[in-house]
N, CA, C and O of each residue as an XYZ file, in Angstrom:
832
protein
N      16.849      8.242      9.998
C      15.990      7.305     10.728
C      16.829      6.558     11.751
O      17.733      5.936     11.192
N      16.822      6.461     12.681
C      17.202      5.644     13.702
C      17.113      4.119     13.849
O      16.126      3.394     13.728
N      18.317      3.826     14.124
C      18.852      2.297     13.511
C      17.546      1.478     14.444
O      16.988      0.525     13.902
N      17.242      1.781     15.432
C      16.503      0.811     16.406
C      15.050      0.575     16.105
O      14.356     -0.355     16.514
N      14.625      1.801     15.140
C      12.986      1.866     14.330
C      13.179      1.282     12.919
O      12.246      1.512     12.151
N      14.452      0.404     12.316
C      13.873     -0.578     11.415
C      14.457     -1.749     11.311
O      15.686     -1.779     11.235
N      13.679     -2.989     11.285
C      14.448     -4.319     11.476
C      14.972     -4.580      9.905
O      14.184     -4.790      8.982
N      16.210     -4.540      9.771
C      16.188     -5.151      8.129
C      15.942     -6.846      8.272
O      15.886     -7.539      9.288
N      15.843     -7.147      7.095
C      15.756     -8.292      7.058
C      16.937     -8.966      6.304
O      17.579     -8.496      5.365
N      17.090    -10.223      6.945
C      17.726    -11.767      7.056
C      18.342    -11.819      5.276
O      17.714    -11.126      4.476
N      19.038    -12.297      4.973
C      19.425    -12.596      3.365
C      19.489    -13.904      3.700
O      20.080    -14.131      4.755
N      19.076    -14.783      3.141
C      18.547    -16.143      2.927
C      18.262    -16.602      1.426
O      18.350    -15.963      0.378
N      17.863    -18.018      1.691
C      17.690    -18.695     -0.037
C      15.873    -18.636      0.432
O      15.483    -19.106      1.500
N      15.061    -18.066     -0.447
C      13.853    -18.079     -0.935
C      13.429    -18.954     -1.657
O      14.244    -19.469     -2.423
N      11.803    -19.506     -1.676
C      11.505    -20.792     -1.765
C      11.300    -20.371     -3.311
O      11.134    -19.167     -3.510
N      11.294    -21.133     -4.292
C      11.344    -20.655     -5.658
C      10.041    -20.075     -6.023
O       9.188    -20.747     -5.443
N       9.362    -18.918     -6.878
C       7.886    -18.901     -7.003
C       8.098    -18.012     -8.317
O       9.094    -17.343     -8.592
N       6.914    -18.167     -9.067
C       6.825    -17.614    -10.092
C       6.039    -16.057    -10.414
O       4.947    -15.907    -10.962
N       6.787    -15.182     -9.992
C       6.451    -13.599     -9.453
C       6.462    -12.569    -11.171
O       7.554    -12.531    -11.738
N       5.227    -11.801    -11.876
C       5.253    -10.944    -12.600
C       5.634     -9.803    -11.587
O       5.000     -9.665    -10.541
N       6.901     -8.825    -11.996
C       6.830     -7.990    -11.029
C       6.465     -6.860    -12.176
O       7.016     -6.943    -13.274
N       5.632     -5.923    -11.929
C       5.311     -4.574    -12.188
C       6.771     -3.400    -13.114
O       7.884     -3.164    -12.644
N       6.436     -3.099    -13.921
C       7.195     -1.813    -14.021
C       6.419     -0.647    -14.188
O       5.277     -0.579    -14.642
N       7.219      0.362    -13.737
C       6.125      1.731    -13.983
C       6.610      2.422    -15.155
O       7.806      2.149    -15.261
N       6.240      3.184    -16.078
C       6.389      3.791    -17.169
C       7.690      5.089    -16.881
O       8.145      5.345    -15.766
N       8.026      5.642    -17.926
C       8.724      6.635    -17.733
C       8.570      7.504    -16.978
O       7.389      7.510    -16.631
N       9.366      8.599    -16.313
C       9.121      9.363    -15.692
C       8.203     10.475    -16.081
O       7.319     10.756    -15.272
N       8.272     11.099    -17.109
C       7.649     11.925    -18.146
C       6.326     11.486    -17.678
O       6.076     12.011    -16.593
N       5.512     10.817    -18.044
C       4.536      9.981    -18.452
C       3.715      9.882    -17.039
O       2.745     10.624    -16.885
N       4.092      8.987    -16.028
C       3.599      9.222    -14.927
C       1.694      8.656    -14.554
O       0.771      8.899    -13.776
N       2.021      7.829    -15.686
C       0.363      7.393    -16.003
C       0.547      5.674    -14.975
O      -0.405      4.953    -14.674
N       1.619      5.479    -14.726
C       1.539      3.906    -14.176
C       2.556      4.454    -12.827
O       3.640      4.851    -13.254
N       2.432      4.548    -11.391
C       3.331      4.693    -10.565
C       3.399      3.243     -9.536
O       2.649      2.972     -8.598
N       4.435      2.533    -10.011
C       4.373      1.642     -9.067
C       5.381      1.456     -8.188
O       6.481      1.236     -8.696
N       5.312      1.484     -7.002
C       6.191      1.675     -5.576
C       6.315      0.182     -5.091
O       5.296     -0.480     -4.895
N       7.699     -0.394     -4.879
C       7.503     -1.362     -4.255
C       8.108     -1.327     -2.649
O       9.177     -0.759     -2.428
N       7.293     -2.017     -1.495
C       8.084     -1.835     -0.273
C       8.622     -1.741     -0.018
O       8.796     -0.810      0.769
N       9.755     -2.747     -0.425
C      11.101     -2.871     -0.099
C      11.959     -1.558      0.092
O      12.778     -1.224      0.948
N      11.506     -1.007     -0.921
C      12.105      0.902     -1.395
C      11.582      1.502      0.052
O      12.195      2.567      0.127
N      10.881      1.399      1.081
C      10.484      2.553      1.667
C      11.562      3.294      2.525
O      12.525      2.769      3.084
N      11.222      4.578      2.522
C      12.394      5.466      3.072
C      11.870      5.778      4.678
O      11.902      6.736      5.451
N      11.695      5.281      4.683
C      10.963      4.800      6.876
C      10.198      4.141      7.083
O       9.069      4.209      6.597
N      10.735      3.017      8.143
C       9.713      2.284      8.902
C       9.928      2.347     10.447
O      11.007      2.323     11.040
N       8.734      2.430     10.946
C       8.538      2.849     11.813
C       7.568      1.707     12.660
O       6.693      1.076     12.069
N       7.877      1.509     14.294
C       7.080      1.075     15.112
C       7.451     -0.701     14.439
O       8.454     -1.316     14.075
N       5.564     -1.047     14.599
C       6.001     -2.531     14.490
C       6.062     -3.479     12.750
O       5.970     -4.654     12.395
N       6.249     -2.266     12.135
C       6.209     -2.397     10.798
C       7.806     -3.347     10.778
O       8.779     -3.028     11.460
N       7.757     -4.522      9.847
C       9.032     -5.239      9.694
C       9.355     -5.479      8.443
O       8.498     -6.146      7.864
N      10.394     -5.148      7.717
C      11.068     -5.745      6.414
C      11.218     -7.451      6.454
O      11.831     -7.996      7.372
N      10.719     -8.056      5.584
C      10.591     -9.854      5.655
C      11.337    -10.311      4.269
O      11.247     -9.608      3.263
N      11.724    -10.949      4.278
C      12.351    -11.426      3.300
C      11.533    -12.629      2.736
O      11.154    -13.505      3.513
N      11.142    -12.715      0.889
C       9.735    -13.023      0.771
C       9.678    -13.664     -0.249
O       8.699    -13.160     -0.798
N      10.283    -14.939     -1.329
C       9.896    -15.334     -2.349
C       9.432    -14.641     -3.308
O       9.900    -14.117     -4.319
N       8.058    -14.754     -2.641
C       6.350    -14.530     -3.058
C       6.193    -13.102     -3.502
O       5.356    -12.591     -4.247
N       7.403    -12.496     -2.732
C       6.771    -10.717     -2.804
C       7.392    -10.298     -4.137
O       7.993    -11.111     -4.839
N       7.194     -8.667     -4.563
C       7.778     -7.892     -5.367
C       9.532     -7.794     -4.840
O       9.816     -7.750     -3.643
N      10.395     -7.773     -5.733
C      11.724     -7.525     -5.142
C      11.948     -8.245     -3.820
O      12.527     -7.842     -2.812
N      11.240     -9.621     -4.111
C      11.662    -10.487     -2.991
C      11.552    -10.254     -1.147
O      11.771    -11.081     -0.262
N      11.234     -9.160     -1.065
C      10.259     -8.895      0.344
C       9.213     -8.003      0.196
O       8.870     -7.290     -0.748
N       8.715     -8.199      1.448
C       7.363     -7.689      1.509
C       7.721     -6.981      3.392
O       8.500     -7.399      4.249
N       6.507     -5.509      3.410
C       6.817     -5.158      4.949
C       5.551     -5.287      5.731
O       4.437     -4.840      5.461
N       5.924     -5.938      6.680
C       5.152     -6.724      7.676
C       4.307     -6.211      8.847
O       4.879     -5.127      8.956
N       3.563     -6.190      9.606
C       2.953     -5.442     10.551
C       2.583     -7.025     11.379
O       1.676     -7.750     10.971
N       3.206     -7.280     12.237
C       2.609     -8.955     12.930
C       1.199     -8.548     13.528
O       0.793     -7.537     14.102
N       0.408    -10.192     13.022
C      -0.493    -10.279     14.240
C      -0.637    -10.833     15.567
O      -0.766    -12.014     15.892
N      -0.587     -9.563     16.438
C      -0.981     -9.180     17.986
C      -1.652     -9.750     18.216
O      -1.331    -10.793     18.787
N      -2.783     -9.532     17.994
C      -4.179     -9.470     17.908
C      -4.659     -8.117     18.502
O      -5.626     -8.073     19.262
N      -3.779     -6.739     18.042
C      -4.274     -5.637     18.593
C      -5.610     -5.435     18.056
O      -6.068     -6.007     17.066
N      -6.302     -4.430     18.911
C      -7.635     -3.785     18.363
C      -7.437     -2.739     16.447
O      -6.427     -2.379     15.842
N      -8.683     -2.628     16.168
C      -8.696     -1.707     14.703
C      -8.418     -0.781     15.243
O      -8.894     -0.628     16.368
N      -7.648      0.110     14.762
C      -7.422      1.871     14.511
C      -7.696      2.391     14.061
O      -8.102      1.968     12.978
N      -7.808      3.874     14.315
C      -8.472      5.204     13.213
C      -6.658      5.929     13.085
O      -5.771      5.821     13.932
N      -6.596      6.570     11.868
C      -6.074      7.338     11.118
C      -5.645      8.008     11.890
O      -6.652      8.610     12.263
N      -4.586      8.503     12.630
C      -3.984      9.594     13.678
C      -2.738     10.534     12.908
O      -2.141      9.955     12.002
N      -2.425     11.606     13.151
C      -1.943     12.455     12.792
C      -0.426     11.869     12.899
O       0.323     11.789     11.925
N      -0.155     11.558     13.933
C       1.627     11.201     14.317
C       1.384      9.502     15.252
O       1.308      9.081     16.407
N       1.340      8.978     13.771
C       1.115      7.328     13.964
C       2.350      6.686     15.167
O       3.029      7.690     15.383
N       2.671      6.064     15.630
C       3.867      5.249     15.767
C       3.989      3.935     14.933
O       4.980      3.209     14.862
N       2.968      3.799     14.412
C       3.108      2.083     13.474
C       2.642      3.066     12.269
O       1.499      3.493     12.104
N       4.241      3.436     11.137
C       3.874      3.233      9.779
C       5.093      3.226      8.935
O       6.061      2.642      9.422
N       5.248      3.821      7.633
C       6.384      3.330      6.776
C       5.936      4.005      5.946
O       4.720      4.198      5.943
N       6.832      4.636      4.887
C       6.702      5.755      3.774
C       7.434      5.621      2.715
O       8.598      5.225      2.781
N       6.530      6.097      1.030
C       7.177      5.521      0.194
C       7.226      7.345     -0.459
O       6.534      8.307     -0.127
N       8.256      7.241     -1.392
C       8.148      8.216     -1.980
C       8.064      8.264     -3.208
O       8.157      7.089     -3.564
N       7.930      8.976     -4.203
C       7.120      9.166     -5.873
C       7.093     10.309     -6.404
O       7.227     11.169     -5.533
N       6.981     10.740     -7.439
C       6.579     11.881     -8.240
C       5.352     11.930     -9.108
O       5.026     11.023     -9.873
N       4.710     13.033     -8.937
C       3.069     12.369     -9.718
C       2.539     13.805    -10.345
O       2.725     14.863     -9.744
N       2.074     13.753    -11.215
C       1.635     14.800    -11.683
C       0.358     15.505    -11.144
O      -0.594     14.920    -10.628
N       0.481     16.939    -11.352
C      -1.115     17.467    -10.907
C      -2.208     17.954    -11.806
O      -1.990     18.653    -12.795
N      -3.521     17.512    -11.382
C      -4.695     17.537    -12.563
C      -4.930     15.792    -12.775
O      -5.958     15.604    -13.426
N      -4.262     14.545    -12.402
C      -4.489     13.255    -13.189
C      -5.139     12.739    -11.869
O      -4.826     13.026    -10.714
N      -6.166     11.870    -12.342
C      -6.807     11.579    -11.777
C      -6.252      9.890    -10.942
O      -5.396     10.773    -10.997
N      -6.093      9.302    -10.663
C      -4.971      8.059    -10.016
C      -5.823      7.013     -9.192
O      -6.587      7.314     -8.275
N      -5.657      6.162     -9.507
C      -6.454      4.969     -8.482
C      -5.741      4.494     -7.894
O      -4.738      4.313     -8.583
N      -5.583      4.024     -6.629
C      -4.861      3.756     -5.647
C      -5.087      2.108     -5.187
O      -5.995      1.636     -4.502
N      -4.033      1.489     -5.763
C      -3.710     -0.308     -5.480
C      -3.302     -0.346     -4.507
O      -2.747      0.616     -3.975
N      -3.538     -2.090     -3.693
C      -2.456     -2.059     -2.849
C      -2.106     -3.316     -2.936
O      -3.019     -4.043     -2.547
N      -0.917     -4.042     -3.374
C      -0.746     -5.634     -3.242
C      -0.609     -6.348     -1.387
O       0.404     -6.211     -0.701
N      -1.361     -6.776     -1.115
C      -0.836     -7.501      0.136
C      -1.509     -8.798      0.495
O      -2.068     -9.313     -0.474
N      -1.587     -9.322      1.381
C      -2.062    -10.645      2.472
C      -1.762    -10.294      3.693
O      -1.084     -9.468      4.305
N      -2.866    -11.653      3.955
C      -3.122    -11.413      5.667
C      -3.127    -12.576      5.754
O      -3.404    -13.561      5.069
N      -2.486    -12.123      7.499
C      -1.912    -13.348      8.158
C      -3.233    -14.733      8.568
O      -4.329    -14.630      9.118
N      -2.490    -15.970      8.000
C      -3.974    -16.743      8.338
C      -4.785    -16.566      7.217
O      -5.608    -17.482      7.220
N      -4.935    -15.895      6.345
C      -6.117    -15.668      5.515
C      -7.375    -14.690      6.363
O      -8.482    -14.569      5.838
N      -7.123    -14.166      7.431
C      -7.888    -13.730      8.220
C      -8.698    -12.147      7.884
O      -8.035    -11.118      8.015
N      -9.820    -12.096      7.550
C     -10.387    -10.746      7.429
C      -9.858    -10.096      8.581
O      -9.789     -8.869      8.512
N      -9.560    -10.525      9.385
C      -9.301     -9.509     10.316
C      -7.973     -8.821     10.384
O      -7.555     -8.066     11.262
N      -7.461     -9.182      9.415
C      -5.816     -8.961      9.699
C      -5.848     -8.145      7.990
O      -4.867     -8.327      7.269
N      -6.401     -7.739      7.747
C      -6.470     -7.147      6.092
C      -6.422     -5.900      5.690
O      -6.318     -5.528      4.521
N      -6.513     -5.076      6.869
C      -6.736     -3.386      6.245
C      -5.703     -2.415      6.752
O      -4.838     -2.964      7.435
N      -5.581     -1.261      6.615
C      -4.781      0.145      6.719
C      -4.869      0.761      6.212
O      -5.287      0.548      5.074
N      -4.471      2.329      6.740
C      -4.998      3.229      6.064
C      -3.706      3.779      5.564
O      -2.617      3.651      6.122
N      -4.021      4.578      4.138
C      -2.920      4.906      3.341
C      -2.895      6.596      3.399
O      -3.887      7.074      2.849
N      -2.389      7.136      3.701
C      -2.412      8.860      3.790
C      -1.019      9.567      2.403
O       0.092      9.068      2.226
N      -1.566     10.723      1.696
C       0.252     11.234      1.173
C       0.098     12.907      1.895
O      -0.599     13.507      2.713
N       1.350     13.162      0.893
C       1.605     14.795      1.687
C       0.960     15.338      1.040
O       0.224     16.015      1.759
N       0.588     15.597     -0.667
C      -0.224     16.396     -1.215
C      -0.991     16.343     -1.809
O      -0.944     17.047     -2.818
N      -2.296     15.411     -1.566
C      -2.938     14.645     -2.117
C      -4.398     15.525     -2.253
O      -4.176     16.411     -1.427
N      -5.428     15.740     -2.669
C      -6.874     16.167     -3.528
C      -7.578     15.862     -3.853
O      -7.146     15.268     -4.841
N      -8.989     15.684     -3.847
C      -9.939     15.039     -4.463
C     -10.278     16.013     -5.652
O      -9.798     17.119     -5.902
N     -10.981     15.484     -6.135
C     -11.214     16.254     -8.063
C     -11.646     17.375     -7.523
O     -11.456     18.215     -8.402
N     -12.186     17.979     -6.463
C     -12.515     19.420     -6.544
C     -11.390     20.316     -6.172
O     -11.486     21.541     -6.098
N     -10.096     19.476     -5.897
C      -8.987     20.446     -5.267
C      -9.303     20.544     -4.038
O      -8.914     21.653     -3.668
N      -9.834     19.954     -3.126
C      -9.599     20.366     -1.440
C      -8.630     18.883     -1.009
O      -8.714     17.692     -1.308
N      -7.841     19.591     -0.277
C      -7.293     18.635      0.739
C      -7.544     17.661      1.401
O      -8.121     17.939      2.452
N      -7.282     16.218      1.169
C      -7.612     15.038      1.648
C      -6.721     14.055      1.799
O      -5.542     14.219      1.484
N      -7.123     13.073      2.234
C      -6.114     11.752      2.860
C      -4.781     12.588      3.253
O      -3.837     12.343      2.503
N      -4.597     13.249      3.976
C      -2.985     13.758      3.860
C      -2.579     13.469      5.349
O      -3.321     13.406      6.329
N      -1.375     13.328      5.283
C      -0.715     12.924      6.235
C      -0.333     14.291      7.311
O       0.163     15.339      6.899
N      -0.629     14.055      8.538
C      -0.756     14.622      9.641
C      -1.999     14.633      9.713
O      -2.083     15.312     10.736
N      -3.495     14.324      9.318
C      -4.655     14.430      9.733
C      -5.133     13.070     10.012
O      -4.354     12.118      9.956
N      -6.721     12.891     10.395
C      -7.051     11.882     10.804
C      -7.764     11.220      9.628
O      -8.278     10.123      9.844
N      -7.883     11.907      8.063
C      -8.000     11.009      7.300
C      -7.317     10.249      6.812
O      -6.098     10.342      6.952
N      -8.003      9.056      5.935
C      -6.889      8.515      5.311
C      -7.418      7.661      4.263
O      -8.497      7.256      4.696
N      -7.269      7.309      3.418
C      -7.681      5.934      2.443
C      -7.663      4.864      3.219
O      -6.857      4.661      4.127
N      -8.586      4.130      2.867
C      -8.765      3.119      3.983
C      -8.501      1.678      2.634
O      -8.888      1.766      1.468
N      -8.054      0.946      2.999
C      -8.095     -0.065      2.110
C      -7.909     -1.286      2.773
O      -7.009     -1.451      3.596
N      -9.052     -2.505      2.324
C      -8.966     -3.545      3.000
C      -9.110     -4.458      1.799
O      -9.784     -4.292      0.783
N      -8.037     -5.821      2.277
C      -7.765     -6.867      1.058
C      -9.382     -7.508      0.887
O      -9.922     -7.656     -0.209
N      -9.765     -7.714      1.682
C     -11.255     -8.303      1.620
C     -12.312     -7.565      1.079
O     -12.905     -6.787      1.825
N     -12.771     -7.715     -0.514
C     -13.864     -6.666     -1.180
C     -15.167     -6.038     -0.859
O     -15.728     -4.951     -0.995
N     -15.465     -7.581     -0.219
C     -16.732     -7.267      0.600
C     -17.173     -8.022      1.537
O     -16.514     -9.036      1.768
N     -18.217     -7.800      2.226
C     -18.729     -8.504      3.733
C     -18.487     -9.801      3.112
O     -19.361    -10.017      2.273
N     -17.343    -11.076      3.229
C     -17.973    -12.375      3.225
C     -16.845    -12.941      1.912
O     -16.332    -14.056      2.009
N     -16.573    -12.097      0.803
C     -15.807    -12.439      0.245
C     -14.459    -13.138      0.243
O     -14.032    -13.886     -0.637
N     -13.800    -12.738      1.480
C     -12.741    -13.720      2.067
C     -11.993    -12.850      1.806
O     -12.416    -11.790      1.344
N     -10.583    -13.084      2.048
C      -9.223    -13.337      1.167
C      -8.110    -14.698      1.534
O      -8.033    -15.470      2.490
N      -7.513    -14.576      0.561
C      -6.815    -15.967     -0.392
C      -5.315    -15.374     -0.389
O      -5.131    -14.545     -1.281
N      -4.361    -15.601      0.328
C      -2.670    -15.199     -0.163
C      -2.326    -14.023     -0.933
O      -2.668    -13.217     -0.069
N      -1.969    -13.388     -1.762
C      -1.711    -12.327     -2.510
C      -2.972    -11.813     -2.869
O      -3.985    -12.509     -2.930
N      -2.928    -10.646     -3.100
C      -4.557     -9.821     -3.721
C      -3.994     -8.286     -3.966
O      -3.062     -7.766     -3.352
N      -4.749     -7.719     -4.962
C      -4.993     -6.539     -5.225
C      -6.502     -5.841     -4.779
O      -7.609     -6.367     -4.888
N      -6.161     -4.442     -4.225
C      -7.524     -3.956     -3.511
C      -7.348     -2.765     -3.618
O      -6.201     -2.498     -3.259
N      -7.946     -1.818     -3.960
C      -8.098     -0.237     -3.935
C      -8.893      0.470     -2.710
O      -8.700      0.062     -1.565
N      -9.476      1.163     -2.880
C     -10.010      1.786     -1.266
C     -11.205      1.592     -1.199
O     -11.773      1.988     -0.181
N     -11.993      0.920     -2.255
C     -13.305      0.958     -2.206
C     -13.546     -0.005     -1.282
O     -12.559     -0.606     -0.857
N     -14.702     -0.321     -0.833
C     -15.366     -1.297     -0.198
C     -16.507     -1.375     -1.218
O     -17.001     -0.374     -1.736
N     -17.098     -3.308     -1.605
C     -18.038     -3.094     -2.524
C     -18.139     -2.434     -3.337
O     -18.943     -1.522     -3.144
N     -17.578     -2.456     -4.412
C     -16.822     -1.120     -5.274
C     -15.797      0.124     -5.218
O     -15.268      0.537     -4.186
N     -15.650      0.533     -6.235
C     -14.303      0.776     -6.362
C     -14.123      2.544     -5.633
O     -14.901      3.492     -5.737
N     -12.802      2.453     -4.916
C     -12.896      3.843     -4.415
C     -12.756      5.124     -4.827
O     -12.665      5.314     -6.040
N     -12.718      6.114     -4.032
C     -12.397      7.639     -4.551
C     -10.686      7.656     -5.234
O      -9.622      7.132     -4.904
N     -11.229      8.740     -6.558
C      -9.558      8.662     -7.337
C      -8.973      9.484     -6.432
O      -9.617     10.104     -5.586
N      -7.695      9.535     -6.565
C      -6.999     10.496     -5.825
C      -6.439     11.460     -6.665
O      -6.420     11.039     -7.822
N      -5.975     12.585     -6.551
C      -5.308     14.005     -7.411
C      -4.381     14.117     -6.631
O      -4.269     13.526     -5.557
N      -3.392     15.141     -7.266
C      -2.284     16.005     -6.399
C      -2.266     17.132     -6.542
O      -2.791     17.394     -7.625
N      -1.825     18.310     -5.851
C      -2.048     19.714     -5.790
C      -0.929     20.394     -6.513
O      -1.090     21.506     -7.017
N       0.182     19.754     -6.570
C       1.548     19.935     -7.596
C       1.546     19.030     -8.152
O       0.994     17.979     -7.827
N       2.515     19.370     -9.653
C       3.886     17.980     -9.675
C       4.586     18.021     -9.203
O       5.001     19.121     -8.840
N       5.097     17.101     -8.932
C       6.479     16.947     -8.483
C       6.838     15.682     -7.240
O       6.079     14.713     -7.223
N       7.763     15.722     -6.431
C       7.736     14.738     -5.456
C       6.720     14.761     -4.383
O       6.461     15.776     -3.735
N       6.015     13.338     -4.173
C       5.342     13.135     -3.108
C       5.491     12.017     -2.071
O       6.178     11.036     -2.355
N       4.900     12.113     -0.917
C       5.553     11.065      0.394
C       3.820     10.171      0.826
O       2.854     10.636      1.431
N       4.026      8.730      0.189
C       3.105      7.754      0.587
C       3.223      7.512      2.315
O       4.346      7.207      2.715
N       2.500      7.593      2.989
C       2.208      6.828      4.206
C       1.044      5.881      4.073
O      -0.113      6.021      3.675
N       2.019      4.473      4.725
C       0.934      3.405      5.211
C       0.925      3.614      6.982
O       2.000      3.730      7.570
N      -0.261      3.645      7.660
C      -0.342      3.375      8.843
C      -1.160      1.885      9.068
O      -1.936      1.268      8.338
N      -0.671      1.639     10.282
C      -1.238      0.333     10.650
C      -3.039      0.646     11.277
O      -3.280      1.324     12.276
N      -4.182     -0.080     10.347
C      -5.789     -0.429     10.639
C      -6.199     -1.624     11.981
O      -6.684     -1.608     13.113
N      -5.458     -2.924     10.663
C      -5.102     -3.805     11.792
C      -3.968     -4.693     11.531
O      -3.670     -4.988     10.374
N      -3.412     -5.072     12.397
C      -2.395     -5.530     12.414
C      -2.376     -7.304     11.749
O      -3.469     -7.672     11.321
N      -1.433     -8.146     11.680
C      -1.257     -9.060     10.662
C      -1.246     -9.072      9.185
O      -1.625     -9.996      8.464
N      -0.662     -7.682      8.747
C      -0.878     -7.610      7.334
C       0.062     -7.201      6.573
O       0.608     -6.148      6.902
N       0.535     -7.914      5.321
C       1.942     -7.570      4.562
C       1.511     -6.881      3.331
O       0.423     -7.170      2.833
N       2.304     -5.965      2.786
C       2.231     -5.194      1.553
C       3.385     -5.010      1.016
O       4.397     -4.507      1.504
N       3.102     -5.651     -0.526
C       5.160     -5.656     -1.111
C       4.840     -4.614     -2.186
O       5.906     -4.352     -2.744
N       4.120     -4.106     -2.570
C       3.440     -2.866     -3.575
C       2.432     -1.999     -3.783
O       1.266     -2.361     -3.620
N       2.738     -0.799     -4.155
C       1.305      0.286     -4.187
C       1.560      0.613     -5.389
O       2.662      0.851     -5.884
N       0.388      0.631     -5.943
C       0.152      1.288     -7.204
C      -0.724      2.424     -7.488
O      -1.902      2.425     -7.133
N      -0.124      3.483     -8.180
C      -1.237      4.569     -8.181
C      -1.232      5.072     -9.806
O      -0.497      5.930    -10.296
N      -2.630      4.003    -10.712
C      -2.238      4.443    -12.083
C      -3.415      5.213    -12.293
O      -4.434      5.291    -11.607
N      -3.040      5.873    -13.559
C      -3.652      7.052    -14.066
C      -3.981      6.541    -15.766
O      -4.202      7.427    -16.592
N      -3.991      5.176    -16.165
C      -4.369      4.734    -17.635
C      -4.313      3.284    -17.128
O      -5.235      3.149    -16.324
N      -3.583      2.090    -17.269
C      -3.651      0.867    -17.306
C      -5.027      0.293    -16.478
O      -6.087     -0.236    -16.815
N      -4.381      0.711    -15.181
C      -5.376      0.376    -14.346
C      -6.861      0.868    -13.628
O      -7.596      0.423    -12.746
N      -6.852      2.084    -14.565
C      -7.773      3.271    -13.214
C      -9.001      2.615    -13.352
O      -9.845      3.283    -12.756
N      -9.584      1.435    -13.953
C     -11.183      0.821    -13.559
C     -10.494     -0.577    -13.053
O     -11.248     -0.956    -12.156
N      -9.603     -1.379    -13.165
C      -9.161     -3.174    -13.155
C      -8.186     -3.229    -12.548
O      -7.238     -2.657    -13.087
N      -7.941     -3.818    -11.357
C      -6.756     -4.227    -10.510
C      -5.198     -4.769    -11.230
O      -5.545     -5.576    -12.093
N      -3.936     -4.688    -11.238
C      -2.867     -4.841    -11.809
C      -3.044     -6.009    -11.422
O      -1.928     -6.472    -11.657
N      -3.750     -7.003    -10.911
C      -3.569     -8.622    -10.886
C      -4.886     -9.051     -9.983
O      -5.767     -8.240     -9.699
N      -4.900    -10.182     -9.644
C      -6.268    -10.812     -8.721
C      -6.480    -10.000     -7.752
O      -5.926     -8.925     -7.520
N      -7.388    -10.593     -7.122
C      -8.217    -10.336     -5.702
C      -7.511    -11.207     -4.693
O      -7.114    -10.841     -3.586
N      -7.397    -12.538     -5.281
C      -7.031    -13.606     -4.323
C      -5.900    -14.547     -4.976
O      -5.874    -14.756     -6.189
N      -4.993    -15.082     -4.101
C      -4.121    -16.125     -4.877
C      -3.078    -14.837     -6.145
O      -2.539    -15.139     -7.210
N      -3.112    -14.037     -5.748
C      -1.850    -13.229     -6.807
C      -0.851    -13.696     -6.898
O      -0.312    -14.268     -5.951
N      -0.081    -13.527     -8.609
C       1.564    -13.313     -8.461
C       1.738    -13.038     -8.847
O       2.682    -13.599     -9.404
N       1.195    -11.168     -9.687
C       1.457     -9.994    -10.549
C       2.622     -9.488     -9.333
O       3.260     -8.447     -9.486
């Protein structure tokens, strides 16, 4: 990756906060996958590493608000960042995302999440990265509901979204692309038992 496509971030004293951070289960097992930002193996465009109290592993990665327009899902993004994982194939996986938006602003709340070998229960090809789909996930549940500082949100809108599958086991590559801009994410979760109906922490005001 090229030194000029990622800003690290600042080492500083963080304001004190009281953070549950996540563990994911054994490797074997593969029923709890939790990714935290900080880990990502590219960032790209206006995506920024922040240094974060509040977050998982003490930062969270950033996308400022512009006030650019919403986006659709593009094949060869310039605004995104990638996590990587191993996940089994045949399990069915619900897809978390911990973040906030800037301001508290609905408008600053969504992106779309794409991987490399990803499936819906019938086995066809979906959300995958190089196409124009993608999981769409926005911190705000529904028309009006708000959001509040930290939150957990899956892809649904007004209920809960499509599970996701994989076509192998073995290693796979998360992409976040930027929806709209002003929005931080310090964790993704993709479980297959704990969580697959109930969010790993709130909607609003989190510090799972």
């Amino acid at each position: 990756m090229h030194k000029n496509r990622i800003k690290r971030f600042a080492c500083g004293l963080f304001a004190t906060a009281t953070l549950t951070t996540l563990m994911a289960a054994p490797a074997a097992a593969q029923s709890e996958i939790v990714l935290h930002t900080r880990n990502a193996s590219s960032v790209n465009g206006d995506w920024q590493m922040v240094g974060d109290g509040t977050a998982a592993g003490g930062a969270r990665i950033w996308n400022p608000d512009r006030s650019a327009p919403k986006t659709s899902a593009v094949p060869y993004p310039s605004d995104y960042f990638e996590l990587n994982f191993t996940a089994e194939a045949g399990r069915a996986y619900r897809l978390w995302v911990r973040g906030k938006a800037d301001y508290n602003a609905w408008t600053n709340d969504s992106l779309h999440v794409q991987f490399s070998g990803s499936v819906d229960a019938s086995g066809s090809a979906f959300y995958r990265i190089g196409t124009y789909d993608s999981a769409t996930v926005s911190l705000e549940a529904c028309s009006g509901c708000g959001v509040s500082g930290w939150g957990w949100e899956d892809n649904g809108y007004s209920g809960q979204g499509t599970l996701v599958y994989f076509e192998t086991t073995g290693p796979q590559t998360l992409r976040i692309q930027r929806r709209e801009d002003g929005v931080s994410i310090d964790q993704v979760v993709l479980s297959a038992g704990n969580y697959l109906y109930s969010p790993p922490g709130s909607t609003k005001n989190d510090s799972t």
